[in-house]
N, CA, C and O of each residue as an XYZ file, in Angstrom:
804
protein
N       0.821     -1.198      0.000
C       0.000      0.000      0.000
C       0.864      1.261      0.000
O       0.319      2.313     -0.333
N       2.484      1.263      0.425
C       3.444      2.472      0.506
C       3.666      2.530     -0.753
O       3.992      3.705     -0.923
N       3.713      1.756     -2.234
C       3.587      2.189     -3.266
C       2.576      2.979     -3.881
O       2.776      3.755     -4.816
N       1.539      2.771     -3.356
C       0.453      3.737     -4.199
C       0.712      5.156     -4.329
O       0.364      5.621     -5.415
N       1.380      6.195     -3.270
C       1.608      7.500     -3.433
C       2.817      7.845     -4.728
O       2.918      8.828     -5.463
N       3.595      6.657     -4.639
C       4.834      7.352     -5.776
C       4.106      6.864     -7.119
O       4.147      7.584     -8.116
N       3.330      5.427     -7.134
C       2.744      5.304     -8.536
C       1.571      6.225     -8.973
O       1.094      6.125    -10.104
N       1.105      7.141     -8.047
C       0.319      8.116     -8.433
C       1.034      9.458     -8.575
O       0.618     10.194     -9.469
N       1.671      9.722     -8.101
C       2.625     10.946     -8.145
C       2.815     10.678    -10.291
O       2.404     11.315    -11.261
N       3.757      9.241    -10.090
C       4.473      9.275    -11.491
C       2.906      9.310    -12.680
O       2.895      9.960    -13.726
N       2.043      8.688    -12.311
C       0.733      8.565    -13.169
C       0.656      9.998    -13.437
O       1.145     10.348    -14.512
N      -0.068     11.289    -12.376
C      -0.301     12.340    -12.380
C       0.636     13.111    -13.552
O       0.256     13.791    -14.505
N       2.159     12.713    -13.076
C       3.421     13.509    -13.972
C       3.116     13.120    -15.714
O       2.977     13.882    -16.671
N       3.091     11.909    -15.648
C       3.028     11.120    -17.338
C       1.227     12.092    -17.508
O       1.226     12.762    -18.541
N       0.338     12.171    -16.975
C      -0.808     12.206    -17.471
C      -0.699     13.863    -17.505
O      -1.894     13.954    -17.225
N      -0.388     14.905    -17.582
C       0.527     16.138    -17.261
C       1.181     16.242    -18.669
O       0.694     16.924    -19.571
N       2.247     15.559    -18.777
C       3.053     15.606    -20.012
C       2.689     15.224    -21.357
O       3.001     15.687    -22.455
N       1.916     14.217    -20.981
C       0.660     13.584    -22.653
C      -0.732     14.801    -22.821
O      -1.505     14.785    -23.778
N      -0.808     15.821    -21.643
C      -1.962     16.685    -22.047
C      -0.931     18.032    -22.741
O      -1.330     18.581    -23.768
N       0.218     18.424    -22.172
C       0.793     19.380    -22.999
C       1.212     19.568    -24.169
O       1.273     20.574    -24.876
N       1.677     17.843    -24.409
C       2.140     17.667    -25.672
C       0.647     17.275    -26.846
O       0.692     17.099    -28.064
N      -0.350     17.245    -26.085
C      -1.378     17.069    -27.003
C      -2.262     18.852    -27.101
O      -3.282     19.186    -27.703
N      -1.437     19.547    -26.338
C      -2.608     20.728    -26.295
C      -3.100     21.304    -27.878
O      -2.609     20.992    -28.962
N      -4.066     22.104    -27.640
C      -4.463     22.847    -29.261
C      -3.567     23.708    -30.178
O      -2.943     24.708    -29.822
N      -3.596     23.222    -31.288
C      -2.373     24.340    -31.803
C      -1.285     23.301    -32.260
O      -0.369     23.769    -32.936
N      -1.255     21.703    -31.932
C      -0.292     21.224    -32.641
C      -1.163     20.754    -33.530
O      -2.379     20.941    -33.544
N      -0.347     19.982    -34.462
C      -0.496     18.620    -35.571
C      -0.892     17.427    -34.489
O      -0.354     17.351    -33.384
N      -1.837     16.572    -34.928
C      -1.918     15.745    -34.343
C      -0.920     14.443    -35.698
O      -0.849     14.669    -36.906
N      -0.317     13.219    -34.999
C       0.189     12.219    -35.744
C      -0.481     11.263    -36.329
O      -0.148     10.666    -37.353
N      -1.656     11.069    -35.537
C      -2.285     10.112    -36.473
C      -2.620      9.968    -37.722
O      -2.807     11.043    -38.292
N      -2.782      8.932    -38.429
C      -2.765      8.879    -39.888
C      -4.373      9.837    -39.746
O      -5.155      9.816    -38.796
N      -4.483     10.622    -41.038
C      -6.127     11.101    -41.406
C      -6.309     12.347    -40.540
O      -7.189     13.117    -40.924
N      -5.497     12.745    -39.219
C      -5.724     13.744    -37.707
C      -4.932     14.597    -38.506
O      -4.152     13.953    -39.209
N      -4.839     16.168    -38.684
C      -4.426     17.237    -39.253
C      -4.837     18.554    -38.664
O      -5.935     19.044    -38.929
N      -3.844     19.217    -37.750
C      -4.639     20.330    -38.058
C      -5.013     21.182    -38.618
O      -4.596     21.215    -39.775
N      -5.802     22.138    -38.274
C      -6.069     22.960    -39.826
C      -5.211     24.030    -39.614
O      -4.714     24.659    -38.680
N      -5.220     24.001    -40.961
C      -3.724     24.777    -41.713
C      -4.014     26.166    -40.900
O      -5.156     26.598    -40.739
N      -2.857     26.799    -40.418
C      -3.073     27.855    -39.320
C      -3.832     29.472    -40.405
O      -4.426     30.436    -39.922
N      -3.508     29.225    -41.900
C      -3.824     30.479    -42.613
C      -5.062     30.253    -43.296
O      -5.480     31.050    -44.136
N      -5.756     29.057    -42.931
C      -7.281     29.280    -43.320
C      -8.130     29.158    -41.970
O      -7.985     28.543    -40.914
N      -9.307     30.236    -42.620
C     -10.458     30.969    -41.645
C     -11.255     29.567    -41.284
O     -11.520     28.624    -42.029
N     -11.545     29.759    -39.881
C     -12.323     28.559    -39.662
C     -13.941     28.686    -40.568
O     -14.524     29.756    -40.743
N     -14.270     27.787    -40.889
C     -15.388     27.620    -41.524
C     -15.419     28.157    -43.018
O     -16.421     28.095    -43.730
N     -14.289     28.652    -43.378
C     -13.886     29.233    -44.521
C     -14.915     28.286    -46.037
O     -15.227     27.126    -45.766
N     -15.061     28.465    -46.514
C     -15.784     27.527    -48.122
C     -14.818     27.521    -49.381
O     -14.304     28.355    -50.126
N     -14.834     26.592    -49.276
C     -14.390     26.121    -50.570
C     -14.764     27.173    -51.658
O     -15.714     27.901    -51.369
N     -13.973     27.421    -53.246
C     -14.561     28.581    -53.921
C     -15.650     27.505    -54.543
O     -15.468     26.303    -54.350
N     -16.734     27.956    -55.261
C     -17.926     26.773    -55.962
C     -17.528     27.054    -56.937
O     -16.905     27.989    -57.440
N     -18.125     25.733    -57.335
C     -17.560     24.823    -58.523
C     -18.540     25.456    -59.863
O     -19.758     25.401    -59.690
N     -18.029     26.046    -61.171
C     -18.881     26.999    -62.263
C     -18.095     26.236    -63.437
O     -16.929     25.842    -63.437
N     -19.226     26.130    -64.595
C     -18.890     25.753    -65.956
C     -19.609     26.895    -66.858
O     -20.326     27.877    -66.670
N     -19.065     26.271    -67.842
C     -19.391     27.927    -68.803
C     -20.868     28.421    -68.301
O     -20.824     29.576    -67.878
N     -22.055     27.874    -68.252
C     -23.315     28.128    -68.237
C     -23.395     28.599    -66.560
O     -24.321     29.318    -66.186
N     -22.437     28.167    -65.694
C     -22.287     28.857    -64.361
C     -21.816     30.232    -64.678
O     -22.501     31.106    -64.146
N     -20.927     30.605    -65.330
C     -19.892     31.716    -65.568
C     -21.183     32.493    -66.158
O     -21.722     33.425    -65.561
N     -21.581     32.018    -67.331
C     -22.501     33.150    -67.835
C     -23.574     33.665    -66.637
O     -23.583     34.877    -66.421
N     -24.125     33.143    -66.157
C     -24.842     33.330    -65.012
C     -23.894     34.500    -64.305
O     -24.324     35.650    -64.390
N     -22.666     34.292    -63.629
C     -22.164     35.356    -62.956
C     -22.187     36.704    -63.697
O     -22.169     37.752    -63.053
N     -22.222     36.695    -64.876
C     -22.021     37.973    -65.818
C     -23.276     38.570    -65.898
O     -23.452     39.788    -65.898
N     -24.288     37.596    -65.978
C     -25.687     38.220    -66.286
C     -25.432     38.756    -64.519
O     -25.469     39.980    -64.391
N     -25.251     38.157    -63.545
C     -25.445     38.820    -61.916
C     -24.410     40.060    -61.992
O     -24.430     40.839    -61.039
N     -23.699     40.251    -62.825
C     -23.316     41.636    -62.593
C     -22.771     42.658    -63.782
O     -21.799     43.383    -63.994
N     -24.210     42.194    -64.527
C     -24.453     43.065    -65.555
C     -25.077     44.749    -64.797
O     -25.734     44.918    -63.770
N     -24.627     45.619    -65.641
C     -24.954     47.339    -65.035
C     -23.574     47.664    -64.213
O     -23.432     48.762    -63.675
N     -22.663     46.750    -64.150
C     -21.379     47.102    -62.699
C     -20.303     47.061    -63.843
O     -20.368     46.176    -64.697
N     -19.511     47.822    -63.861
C     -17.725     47.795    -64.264
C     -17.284     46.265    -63.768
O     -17.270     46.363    -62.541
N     -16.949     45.015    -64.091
C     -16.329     43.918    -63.682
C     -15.110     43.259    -64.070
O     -14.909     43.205    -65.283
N     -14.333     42.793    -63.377
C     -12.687     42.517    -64.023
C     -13.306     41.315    -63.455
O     -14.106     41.346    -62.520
N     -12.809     39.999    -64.200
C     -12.359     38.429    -64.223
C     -10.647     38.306    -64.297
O      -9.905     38.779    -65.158
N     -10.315     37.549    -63.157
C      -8.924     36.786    -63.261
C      -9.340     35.721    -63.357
O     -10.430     35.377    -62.901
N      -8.117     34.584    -64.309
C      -8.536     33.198    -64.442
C      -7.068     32.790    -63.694
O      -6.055     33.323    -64.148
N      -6.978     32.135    -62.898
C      -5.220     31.812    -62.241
C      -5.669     30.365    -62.053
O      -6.768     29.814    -62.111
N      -4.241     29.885    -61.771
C      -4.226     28.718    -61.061
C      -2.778     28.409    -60.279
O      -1.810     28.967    -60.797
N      -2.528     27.646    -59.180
C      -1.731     27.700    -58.569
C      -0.037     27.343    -58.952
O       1.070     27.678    -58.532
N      -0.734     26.259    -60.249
C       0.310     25.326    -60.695
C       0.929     26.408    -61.792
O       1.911     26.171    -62.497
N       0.159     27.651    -61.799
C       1.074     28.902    -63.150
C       1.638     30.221    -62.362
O       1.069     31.225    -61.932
N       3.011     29.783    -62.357
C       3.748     30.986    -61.714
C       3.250     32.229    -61.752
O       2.980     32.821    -60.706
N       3.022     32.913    -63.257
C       2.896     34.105    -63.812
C       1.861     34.365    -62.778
O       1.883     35.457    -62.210
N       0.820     33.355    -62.424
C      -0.667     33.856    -61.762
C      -0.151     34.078    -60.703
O      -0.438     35.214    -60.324
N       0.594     33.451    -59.903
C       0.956     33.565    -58.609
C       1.401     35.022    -58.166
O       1.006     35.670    -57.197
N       2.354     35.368    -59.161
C       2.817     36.543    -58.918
C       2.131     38.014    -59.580
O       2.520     39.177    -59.466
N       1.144     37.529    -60.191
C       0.286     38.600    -60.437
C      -0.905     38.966    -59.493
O      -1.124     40.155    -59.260
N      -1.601     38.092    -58.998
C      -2.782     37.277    -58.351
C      -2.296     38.686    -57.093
O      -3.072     39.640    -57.155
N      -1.269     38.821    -56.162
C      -1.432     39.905    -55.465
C      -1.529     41.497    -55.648
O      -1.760     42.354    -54.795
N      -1.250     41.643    -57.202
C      -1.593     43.078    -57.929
C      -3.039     43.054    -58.163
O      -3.593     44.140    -57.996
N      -3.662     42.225    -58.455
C      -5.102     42.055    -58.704
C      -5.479     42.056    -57.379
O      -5.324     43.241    -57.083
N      -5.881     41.484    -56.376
C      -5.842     42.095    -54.796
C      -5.760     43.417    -54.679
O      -6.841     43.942    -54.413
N      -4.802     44.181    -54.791
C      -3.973     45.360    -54.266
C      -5.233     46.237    -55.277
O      -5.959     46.897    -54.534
N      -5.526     46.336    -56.408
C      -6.348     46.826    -57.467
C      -7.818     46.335    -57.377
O      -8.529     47.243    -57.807
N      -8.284     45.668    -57.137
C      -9.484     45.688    -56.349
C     -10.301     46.269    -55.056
O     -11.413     46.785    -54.940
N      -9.341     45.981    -54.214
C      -9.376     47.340    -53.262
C      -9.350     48.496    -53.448
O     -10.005     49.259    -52.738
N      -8.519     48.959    -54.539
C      -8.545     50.434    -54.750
C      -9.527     50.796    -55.815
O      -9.690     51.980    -56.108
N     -10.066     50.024    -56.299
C     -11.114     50.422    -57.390
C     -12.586     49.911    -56.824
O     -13.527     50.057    -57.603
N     -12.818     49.409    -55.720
C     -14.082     48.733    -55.048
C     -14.701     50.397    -54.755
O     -15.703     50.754    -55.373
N     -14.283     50.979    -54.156
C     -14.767     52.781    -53.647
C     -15.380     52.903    -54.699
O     -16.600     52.753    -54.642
N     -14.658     53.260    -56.198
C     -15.413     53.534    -57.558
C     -16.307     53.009    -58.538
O     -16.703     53.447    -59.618
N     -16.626     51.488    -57.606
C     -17.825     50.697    -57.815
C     -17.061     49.518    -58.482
O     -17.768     48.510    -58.491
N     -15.781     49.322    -59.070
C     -15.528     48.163    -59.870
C     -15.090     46.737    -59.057
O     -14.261     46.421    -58.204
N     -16.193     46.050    -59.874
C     -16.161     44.322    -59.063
C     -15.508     43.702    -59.460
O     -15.180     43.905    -60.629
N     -14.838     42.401    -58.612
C     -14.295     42.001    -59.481
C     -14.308     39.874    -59.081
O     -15.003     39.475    -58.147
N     -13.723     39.160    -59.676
C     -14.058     37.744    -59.500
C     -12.810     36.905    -60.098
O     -12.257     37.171    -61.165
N     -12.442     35.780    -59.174
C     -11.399     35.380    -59.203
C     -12.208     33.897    -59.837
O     -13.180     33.352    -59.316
N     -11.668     33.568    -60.780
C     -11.786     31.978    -61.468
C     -10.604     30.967    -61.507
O      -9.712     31.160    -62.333
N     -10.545     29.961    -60.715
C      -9.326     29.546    -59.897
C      -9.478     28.080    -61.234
O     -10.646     27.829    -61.533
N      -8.742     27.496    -61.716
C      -8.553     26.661    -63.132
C      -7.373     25.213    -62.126
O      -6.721     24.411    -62.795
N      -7.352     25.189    -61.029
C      -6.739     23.972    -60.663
C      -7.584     22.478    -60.322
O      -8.798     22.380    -60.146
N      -6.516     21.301    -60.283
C      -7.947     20.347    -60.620
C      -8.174     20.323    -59.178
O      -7.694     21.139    -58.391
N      -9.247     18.939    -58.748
C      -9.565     18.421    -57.446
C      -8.217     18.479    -56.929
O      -7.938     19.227    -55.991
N      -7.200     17.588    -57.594
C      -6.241     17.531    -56.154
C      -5.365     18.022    -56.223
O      -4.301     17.407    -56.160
N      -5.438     19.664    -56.421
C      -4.907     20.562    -55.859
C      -5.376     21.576    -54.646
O      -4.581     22.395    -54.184
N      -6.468     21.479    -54.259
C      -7.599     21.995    -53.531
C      -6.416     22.424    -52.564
O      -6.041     23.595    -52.626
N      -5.867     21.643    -51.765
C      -4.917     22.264    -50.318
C      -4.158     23.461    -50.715
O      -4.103     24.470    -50.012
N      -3.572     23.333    -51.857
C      -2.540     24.233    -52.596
C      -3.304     25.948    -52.617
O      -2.814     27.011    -52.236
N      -4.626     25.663    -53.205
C      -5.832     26.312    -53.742
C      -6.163     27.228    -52.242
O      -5.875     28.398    -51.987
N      -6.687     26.470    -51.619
C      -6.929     27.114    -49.840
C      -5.603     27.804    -49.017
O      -5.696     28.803    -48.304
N      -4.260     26.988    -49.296
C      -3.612     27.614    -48.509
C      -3.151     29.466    -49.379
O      -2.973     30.526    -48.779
N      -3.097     29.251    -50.667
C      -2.945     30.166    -51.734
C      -3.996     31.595    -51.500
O      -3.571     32.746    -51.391
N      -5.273     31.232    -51.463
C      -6.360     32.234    -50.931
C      -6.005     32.692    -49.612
O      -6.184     33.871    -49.306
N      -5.565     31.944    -48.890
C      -5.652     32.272    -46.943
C      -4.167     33.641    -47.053
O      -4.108     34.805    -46.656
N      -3.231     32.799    -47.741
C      -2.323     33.692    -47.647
C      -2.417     34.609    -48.238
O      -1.547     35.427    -47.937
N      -3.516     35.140    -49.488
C      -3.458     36.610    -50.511
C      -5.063     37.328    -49.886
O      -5.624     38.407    -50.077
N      -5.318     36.383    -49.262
C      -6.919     37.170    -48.979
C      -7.509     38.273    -49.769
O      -7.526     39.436    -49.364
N      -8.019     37.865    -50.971
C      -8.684     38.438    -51.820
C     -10.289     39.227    -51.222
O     -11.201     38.572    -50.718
N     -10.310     40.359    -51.380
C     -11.336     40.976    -51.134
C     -12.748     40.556    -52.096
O     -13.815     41.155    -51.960
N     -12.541     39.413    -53.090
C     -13.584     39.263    -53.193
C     -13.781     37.833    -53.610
O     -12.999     36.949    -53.260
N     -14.951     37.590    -54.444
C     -15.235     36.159    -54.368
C     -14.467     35.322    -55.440
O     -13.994     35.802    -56.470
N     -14.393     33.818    -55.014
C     -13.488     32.995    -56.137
C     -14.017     32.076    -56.288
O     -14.335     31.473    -55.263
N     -14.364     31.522    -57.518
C     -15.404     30.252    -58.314
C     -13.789     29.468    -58.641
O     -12.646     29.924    -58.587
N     -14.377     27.973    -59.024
C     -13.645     27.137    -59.653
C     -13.975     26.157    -60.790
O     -15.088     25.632    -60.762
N     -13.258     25.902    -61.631
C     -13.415     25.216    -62.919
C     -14.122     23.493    -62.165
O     -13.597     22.820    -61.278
N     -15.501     23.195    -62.961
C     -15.782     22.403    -62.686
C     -15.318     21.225    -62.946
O     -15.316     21.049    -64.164
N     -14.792     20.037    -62.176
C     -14.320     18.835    -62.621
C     -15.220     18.698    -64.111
O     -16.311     19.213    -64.358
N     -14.155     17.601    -65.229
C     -14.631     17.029    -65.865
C     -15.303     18.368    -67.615
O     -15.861     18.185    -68.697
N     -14.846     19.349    -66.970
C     -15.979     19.970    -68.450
C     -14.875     19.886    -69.531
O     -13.759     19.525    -69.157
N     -15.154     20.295    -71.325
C     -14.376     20.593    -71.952
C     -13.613     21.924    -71.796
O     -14.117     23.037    -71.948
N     -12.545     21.706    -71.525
C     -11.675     22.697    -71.471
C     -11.672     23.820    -72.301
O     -11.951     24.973    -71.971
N     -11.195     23.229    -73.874
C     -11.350     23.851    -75.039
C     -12.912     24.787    -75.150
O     -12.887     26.001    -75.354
N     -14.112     24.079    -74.997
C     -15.259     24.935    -74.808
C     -15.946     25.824    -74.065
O     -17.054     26.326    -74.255
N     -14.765     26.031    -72.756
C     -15.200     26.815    -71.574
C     -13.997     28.087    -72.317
O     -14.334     29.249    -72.543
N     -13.017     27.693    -72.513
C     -12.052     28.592    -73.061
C     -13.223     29.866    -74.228
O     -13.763     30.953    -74.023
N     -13.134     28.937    -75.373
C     -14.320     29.365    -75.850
C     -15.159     30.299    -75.674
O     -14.865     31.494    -75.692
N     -16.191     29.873    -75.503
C     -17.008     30.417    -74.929
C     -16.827     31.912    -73.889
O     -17.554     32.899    -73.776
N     -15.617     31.565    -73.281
C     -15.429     32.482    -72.218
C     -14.814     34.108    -72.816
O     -14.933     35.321    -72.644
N     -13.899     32.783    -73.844
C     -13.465     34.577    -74.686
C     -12.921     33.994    -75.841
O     -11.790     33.514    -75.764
N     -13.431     33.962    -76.712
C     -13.204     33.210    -78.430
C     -11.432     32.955    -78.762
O     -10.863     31.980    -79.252
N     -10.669     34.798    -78.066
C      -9.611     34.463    -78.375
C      -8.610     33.611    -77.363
O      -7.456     33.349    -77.703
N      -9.134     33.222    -76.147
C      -8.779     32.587    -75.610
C      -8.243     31.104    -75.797
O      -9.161     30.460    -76.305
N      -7.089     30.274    -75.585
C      -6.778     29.672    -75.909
C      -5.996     28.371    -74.462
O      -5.656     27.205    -74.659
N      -5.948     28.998    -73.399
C      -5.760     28.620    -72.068
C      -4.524     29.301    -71.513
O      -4.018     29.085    -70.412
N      -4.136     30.110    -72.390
C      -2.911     31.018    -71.873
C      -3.306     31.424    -70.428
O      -4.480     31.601    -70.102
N      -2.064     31.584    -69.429
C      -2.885     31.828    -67.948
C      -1.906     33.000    -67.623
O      -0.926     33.067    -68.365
N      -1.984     33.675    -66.910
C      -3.291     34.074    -66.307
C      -4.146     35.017    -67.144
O      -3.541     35.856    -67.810
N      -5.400     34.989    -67.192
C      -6.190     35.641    -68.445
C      -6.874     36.429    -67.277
O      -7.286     35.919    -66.235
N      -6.925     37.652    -67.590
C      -7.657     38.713    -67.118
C      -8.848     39.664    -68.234
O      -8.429     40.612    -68.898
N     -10.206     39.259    -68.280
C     -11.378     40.371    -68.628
C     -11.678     41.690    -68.242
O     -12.030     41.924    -67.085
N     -11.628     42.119    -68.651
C     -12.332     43.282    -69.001
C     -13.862     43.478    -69.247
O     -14.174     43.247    -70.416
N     -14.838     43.829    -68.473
C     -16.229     43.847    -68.676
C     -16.974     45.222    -68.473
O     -17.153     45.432    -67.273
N     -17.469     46.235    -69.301
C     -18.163     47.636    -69.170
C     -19.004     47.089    -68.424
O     -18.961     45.916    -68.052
N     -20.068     48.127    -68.074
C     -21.512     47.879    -67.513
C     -22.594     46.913    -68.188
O     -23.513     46.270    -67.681
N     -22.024     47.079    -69.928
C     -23.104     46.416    -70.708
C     -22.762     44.988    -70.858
O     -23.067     44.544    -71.965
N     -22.157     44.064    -69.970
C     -21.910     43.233    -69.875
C     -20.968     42.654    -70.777
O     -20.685     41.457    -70.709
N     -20.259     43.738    -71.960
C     -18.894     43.059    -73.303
C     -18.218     42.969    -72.552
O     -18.102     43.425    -71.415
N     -17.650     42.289    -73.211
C     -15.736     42.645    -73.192
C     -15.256     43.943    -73.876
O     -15.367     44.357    -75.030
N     -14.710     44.414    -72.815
C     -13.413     45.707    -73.237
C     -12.765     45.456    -74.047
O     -12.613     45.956    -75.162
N     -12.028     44.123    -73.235
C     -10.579     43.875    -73.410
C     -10.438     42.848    -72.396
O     -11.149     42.355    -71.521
N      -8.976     42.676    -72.944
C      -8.118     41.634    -72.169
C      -6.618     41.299    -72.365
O      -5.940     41.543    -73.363
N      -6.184     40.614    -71.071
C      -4.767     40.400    -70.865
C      -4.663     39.042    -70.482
O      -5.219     38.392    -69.597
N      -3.733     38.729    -71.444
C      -2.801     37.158    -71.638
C      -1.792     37.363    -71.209
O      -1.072     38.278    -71.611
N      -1.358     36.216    -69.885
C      -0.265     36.898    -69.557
C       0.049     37.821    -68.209
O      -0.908     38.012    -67.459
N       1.004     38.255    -67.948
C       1.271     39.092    -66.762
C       1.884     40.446    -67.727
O       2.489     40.283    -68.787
N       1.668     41.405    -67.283
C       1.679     43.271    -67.198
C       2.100     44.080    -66.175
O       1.811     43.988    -64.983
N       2.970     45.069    -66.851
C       2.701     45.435    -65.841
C       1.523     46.879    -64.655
O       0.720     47.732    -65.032
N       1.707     46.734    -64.120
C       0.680     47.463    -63.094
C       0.167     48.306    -63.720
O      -0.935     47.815    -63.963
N       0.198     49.285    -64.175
C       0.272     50.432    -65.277
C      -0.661     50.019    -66.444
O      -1.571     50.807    -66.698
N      -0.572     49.018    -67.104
C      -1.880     48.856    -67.701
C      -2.591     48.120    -67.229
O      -3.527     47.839    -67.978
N      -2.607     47.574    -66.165
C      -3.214     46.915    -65.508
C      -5.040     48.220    -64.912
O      -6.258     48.299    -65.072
N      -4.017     48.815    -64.311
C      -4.758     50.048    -63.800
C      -5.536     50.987    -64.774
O      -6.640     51.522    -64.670
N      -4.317     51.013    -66.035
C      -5.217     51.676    -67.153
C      -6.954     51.008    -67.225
O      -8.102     51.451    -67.187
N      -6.337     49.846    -67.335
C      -8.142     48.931    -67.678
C      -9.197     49.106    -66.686
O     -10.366     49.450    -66.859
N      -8.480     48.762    -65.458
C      -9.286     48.703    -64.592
C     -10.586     50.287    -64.711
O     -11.814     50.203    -64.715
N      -9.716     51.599    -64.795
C      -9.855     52.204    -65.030
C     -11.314     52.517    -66.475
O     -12.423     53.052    -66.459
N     -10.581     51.921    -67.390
C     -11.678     51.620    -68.382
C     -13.084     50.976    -68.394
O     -13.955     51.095    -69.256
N     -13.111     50.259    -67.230
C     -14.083     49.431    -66.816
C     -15.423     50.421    -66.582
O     -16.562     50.031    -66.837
N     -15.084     51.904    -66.003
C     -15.435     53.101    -65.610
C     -16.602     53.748    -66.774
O     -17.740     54.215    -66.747
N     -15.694     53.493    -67.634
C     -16.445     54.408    -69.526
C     -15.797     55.178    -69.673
O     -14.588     55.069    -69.470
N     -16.540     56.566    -70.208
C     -15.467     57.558    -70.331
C     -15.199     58.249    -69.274
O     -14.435     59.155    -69.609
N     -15.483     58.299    -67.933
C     -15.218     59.066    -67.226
C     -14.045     58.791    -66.266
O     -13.435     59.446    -65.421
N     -13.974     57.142    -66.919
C     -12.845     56.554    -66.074
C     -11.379     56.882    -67.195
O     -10.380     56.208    -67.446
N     -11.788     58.050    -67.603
C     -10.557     58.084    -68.840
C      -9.482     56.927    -69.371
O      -8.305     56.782    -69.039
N     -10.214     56.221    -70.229
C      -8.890     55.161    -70.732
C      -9.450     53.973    -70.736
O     -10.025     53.563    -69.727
N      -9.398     53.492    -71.478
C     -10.424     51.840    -71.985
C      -9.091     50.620    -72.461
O      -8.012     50.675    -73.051
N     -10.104     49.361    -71.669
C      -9.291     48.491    -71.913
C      -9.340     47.660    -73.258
O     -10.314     47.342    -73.939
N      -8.111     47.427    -73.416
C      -7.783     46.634    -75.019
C      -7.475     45.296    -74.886
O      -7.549     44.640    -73.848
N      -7.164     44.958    -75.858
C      -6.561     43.345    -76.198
C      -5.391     43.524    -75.961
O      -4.739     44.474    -76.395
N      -4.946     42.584    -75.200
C      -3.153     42.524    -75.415
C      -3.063     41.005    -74.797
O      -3.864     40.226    -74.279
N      -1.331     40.992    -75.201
C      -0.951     39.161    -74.905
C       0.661     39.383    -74.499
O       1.765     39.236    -75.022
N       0.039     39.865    -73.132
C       1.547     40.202    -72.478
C       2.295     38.966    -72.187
O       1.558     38.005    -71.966
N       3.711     38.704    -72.120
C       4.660     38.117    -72.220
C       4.712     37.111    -70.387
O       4.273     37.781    -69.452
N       5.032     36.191    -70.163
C       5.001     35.448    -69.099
C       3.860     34.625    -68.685
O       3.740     34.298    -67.504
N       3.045     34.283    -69.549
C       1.825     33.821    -69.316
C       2.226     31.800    -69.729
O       3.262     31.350    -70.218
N       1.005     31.052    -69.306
C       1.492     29.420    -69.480
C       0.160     29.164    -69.732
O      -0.213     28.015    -69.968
């Protein structure tokens, strides 16, 4: 019975050291146990899943508004490093009414890549994704005739729901802003064009 105080002492110590090393905030080891990635929002959503006849739908929802489209994906550098100028330019053109929508082109199993990518650029606005399974070639299409899957592709949309313009490719800031700008009409002095800037995949 003079053992019971030291085998509870040592129980107490071990049961002590398995709660610190399990506290909140680590990785758990078990196979499938993960925690969540520290740069996404709890309850955060997935972007939803749009095919051409989804996309047109978004255009008809923001027909009458100035609207810019980015098309990125994680696996295309050029997007990566553009993807935070488009951020930075949305914010500054949201005051003057221009919307704007991120179309994310990576497959299913890139999704982690996809979430940790958003958490870290926190885009001020919303981001759709290419639906598993559609024709590629016909969403291209459809989306912008001269389109061909060059990435990152950025639209151009007036109020009347056309196309301005557009950019293939990465630019720099400067016409970037010009367009955005154009999105405006004439009062936004300066309209966006076609171009097929250099660094694009």
């Amino acid at each position: 019975m003079r053992l019971h105080g030291p085998i509870l002492l040592t129980f107490a110590v071990v049961l002590v050291m398995a709660l610190i090393a399990t506290r909140p905030g680590r990785a758990q080891t078990d196979a499938g146990k993960t925690a969540p990635h520290p740069g996404k929002a709890a309850g955060a959503a997935d972007p939803p899943l749009i095919d051409l006849a989804g996309y047109r739908q978004l255009l008809a929802k923001y027909k009458g508004k100035p609207l810019v489209v980015n098309f990125w994906a994680t696996w295309c550098e050029p997007c990566r490093d553009e993807y935070p100028m488009i951020v930075e330019l949305a914010k500054e053109f949201k005051p003057q009414g221009v919307s704007v929508i991120g179309v994310d082109m990576d497959d299913e199993s890139d999704m982690n890549l996809v979430r940790r990518f958003i958490a870290r650029t926190q885009p001020p606005f919303p981001n759709y994704r290419q639906k598993p399974g559609i024709d590629l070639d016909t969403f291209y299409d459809g989306v912008n005739p001269a389109w061909k899957g060059t990435m990152p592709q950025t639209i151009f949309y007036g109020r009347d729901g056309q196309i301005l313009g557009f950019f293939l490719g990465t630019g720099p800031r400067s016409d970037f802003e010009k367009a955005f700008r154009g999105t405006l009409g004439p009062a936004g002095s300066g309209s966006a064009g076609e171009s097929s800037h250099g660094g694009g995949q």
